[in-house]
C-alpha positions as CSV (number, residue, x, y, z in Angstrom):
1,X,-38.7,-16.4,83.1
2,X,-40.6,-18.5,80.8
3,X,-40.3,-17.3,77.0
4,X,-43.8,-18.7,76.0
5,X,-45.3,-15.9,78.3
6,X,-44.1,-13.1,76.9
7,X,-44.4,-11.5,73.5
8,X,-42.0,-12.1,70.7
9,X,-38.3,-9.6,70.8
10,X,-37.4,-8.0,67.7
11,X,-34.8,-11.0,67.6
12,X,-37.2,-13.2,68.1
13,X,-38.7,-13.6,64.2
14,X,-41.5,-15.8,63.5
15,X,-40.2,-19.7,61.7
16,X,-40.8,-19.5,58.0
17,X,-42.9,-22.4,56.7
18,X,-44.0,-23.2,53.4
19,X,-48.1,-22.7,52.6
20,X,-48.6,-26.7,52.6
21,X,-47.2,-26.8,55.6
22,X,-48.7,-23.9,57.4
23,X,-52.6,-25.6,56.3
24,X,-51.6,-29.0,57.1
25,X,-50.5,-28.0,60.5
26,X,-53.5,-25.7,60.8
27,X,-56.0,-28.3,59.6
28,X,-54.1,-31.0,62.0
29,X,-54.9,-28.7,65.7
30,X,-58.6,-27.8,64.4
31,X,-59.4,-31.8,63.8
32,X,-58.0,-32.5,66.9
33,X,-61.2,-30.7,68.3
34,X,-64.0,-32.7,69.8
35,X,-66.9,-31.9,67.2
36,X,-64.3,-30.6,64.6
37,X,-63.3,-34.2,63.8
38,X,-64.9,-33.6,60.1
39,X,-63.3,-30.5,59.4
40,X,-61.6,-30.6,55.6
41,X,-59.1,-27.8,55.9
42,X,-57.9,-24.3,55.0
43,X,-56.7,-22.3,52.1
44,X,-53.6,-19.4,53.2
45,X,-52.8,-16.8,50.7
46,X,-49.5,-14.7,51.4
47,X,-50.6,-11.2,52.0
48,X,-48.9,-7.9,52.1
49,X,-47.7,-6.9,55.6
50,X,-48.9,-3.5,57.2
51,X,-46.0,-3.4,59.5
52,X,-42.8,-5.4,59.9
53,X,-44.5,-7.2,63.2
54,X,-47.4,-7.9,61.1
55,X,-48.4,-11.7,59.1
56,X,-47.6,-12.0,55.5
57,X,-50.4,-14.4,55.6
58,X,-54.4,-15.2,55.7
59,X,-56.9,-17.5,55.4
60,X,-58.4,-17.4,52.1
61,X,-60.7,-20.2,52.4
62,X,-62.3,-22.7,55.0
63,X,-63.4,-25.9,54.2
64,X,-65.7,-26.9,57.1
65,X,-66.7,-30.7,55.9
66,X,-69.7,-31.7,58.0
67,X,-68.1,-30.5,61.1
68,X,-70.2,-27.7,63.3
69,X,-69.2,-24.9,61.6
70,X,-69.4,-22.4,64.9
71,X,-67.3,-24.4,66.9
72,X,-64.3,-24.6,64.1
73,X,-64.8,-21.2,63.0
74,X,-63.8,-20.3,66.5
75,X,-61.1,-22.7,67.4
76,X,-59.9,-21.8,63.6
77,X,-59.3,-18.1,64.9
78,X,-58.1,-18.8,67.9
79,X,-55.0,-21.9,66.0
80,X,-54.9,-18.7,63.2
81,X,-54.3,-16.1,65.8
82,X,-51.5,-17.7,67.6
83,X,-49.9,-19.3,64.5
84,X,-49.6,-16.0,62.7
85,X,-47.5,-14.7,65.5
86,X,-45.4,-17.8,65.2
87,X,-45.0,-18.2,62.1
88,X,-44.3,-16.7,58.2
89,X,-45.0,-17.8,54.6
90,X,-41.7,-18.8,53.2
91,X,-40.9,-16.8,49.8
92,X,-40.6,-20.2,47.6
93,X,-42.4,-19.7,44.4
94,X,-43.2,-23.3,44.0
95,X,-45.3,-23.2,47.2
96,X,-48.0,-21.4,45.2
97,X,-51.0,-22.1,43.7
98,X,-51.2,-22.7,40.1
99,X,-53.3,-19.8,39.5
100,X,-51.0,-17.4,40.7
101,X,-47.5,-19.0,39.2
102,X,-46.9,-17.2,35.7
103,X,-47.5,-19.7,33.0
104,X,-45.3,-18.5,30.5
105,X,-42.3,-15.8,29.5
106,X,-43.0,-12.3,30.9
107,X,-41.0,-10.8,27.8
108,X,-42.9,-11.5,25.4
């Protein structure tokens, strides 16, 4: 039987990918979209999962450009949807925004 039609075994773990990654490859199927040529990108934060099938990440942010903002915001959940099942945030610290990277000594 054909792997890609049935859902994922407990061996079967999602590929760890670094956040860069995960919205450049996200970003890269939504262009590929006739009308969604103009689409800018998305922002992923890592999230805390529910279960241990469950993401470890969302979108945070959209950045829609001048492209028709229905149309992406559908195939965005559809590319989201599948990639979450396929995929997890790595745990590299230097993958994170700036923001949320400590900027100093936590002893102090």
């Amino acid at each position: 039987m054909n792997k890609a039609w049935h859902p994922l075994s407990k061996s079967d773990k999602p590929s760890a990918v670094s956040r860069k990654h995960l919205e450049s490859a996200i970003t890269k199927v939504v262009k590929s979209v006739l009308d969604c040529e103009a689409f800018v990108g998305v922002i992923i934060q890592r999230i805390e999962p529910k279960s241990s099938t469950d993401p470890n990440w969302a979108v945070r942010g959209v950045r829609f450009g001048k492209a028709d903002r229905d149309k992406s915001g559908k195939v965005l959940a559809i590319v989201v949807e599948r990639m979450q099942r396929e995929f997890s945030l790595t745990d590299d610290q230097d993958d994170a925004p700036a923001n949320e990277r400590s900027t100093g000594s936590d002893t102090n």
